[in-house]
N, C-alpha and C positions, 0 to 999 in steps of 0.2 A: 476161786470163782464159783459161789452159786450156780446150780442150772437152771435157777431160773434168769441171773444175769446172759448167761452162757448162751440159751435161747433168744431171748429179746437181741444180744449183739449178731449173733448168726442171721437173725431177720431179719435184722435195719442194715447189715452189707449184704443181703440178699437184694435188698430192695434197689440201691444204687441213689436211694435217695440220701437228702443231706439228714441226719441224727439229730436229737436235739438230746441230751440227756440230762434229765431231773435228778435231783441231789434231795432227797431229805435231809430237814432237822433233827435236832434230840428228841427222844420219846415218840418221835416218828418211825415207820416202816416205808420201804417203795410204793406199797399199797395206795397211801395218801396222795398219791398224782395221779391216780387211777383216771378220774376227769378229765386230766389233760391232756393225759395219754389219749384217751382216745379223740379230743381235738384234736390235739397237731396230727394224728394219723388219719385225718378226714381231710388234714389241709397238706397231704401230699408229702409230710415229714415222716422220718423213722425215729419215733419216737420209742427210746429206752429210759426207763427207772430202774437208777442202779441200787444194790443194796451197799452197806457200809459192814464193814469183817464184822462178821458172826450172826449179823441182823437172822432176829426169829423170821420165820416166814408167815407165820398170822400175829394179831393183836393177841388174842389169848393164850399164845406162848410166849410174846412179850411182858403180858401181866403176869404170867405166871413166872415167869425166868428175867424180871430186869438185871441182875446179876450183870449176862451176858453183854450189857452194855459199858461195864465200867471197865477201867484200866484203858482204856484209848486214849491216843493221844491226837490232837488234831492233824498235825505231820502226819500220824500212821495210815488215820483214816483216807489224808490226801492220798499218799503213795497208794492206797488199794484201789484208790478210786482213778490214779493214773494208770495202773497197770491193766485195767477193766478198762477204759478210754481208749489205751496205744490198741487193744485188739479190733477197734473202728477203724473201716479203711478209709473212710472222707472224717475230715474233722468236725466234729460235732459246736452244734452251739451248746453250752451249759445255763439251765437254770437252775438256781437253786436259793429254798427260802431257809430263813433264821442261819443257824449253822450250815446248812447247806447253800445259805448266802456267801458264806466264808470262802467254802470249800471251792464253791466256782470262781470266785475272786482268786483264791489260790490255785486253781486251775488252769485260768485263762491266764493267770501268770508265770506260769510254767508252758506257756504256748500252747499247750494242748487242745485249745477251744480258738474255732474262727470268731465267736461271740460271746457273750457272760450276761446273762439279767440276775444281779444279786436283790432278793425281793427278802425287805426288812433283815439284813445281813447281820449276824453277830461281829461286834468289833473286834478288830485285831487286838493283840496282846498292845497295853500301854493306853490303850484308848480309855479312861478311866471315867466321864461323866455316865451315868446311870440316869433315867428319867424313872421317878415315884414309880409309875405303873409297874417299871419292870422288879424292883426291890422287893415293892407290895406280893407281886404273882408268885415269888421264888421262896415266899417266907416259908411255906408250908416244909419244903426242902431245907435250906438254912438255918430256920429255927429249932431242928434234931441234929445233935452233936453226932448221931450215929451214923448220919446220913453223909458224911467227910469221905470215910473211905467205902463208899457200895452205891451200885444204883439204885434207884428210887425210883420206881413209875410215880407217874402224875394222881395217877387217879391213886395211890396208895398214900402221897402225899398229901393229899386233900381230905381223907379221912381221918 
């Protein structure tokens, strides 16, 4: 567990309020709920963004070290993200977009979560239609044979 996960859970069971915990997607950090973080905790929620094992702690050690992203498996990511969950003492509502759509759907399915908003969810395994857009966005990845086995930031991708 991060200390910075480790803080944000020790304040939202300090607070006694209900938790709401944000999941990022791929090529994301916790950072990117920043906004909403501080919504829901204006609306009376304890709002935590978790990180996922190993997550850099700024974007420019993300750019610099995507590495640290690859070799996860989605299971793994869940179980880090269940065991950062169990240490909430009320049950948290889970949001989370793209792959972090997943993660809350496998979340709340593991009971963990009184609630789930999956926003633009990545498909479970088997779900196989693709819509254009998404094929098109990914080329810059998929079309480097090199890019199979290592992570790839985005913005490294597009150059």
């Amino acid at each position: 567990m991060s200390s910075n996960d480790a803080q944000q859970i020790e304040r939202a069971n300090a607070t006694g309020r209900t938790p709401v915990v944000f999941v990022h997607g791929l090529w994301l950090l916790p950072s990117s709920w920043h906004r909403w973080v501080a919504h829901f905790k204006g609306a009376d929620f304890a709002p935590v963004s978790l990180s996922w094992p190993d997550d850099p702690e700024t974007v420019a050690e993300a750019n610099a070290h995507p590495e640290v992203f690859a070799g996860k498996t989605v299971g793994q990511v869940a179980d880090h993200l269940e065991g950062l969950i169990g240490t909430l003492e009320r049950k948290p509502a889970v949001i989370g977009h793209s792959f972090g759509g997943l993660l809350a759907q496998i979340l709340v399915g593991r009971g963990l979560a009184a609630a789930s908003v999956a926003i633009d969810p990545a498909p479970f395994r088997g779900v196989l239609p693709l819509p254009v857009s998404a094929l098109l966005s990914s080329r810059p990845v998929r079309g480097n044979p090199a890019s199979r086995s290592r992570a790839v930031s985005r913005a490294a991708a597009t150059h």
